[in-house]
N, C-alpha and C positions, 0 to 999 in steps of 0.2 A: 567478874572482871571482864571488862572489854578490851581487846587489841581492833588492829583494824581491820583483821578479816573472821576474828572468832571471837567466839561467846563463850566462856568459861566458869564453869561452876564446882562448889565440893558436891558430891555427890548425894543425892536425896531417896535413892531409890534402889533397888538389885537390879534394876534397868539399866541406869546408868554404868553401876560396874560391870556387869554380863558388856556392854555395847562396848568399854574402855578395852575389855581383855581381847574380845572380836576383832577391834582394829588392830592388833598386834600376833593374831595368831595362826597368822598364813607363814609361809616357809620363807618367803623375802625376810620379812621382820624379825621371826626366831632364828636367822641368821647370825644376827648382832644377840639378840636377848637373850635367848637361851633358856627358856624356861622348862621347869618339868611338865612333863604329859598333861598332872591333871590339871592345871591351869588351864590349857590351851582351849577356845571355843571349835568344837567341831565346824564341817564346810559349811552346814548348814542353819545352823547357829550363826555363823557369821554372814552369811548372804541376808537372811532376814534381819539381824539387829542392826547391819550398820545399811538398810535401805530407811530405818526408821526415822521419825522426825521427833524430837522428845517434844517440843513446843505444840506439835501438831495434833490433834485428838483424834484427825479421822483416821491416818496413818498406825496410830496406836492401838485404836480398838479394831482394825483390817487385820492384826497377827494377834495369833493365840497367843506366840509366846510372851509377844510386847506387853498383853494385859493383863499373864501371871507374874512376870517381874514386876512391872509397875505397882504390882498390891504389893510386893514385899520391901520393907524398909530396909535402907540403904542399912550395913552394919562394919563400923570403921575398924581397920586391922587394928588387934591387940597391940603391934609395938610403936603403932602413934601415926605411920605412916598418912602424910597425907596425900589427896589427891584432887587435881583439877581434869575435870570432862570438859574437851572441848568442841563446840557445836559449830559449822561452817555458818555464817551470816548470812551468805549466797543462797544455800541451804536448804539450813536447819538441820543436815545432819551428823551423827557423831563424825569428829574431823581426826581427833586426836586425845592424849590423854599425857598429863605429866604428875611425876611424885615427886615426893620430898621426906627424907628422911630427918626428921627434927632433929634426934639425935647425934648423929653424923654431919648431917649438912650439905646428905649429898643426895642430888638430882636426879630425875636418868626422866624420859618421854619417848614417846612414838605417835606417828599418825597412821590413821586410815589409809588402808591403797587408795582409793579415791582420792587421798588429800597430798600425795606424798609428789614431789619435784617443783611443789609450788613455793617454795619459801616459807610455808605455815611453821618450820620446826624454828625461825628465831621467836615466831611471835609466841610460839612454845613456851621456848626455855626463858625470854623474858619475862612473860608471864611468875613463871616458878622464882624467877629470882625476887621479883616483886613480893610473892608469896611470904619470900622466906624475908626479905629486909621490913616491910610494911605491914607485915600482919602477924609471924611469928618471930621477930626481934634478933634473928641473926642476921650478925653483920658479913660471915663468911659463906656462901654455900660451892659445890663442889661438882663435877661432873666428869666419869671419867667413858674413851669409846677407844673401840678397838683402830689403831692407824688406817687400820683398812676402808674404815666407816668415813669414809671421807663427808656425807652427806649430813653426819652428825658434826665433825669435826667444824664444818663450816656455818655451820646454827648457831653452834654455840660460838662461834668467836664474834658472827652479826648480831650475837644479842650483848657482847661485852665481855664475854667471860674470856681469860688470858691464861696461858702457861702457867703451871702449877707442878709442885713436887707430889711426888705417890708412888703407889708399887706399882712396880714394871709387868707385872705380870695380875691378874686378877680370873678367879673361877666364875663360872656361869650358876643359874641356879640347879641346871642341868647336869654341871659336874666338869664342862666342859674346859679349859684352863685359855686363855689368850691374852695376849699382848696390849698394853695399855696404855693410852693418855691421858692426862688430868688435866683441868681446866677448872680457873673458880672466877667467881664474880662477887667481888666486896663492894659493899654501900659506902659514898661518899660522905651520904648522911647519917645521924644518929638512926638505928634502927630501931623499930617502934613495934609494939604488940598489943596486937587488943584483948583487949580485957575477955573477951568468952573465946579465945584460946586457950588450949589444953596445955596444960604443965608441963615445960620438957623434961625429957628425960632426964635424970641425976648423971 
């Protein structure tokens, strides 16, 4: 899927997800996220994947570590979860990454330091709503940040998505508890699924 500044793909490779988790795991971003330890890509993990260029080869075989994830096959989470890698156009390197929980319906993204103050998170979160209207057949999807997240806040309203009901309060995966808003975005049009989509969940 193309927007007009990024190139967005599901993921092909343990490159791609190692480079997804990097752009997320400096202390700005786990601000809002919250995730546990082992998730997190060490400093220098993250300096090297996200200098990478997935499209480029000479940049790929230049890191040791770019050309043992590249041998390993991408392996999608057991609860369906999907996700989009997205590459700067400017570029070519990882910019950002969003998910989509089929079952729920619900959203969440982040970009790379490098990518962040530029406006990338509309072309983000439209992205994922596309995702979920035109290619996995839900007509609702969902997305909730903390008030304080104002930079989320504003992403998601430039990509369409509007005031929604939810719980006030939601935990981190960290354990961490904070204060919430919701937003969703519904398709106008009949939503459509293709056919080598995964079966949602019951």
């Amino acid at each position: 899927m193309r927007t007009e500044r990024l190139l967005l793909y599901t993921p092909e490779t343990a490159l791609d997800l190692a480079a997804a988790a990097a752009g997320a795991s400096d202390a700005a971003a786990q601000r809002w996220l919250g995730w546990a330890e082992h998730d997190l890509a060490d400093a220098h993990a993250r300096e090297v994947l996200l200098r990478l260029r997935p499209g480029d080869p000479d940049t790929l075989r230049a890191s040791a570590l770019g050309r043992r994830l590249l041998a390993q096959p991408y392996e999608p989470h057991p609860d369906g979860t999907e996700l989009l890698v997205g590459v700067g156009l400017d570029d070519g390197r990882y910019a950002g990454t969003t998910m989509l929980d089929p079952g729920t319906g619900e959203i969440g993204g982040w970009l790379a330091p490098h990518a962040r103050g530029l406006g990338l998170g509309t072309e983000l979160f439209r992205a994922a709503a596309v995702l979920a209207h035109a290619h996995l057949g839900l007509r609702t999807v969902r997305a909730g940040h903390e008030p304080a997240n104002t930079a989320s806040g504003r992403a998601l309203a430039n990509a369409g998505f509007v005031a929604a009901d939810g719980p006030p309060r939601h935990t981190l995966p960290n354990g961490r508890e904070i204060e919430a808003r919701w937003l969703q975005h519904t398709t106008t049009a009949p939503p459509a699924r293709c056919p080598g989509a995964a079966p949602l969940p019951a």
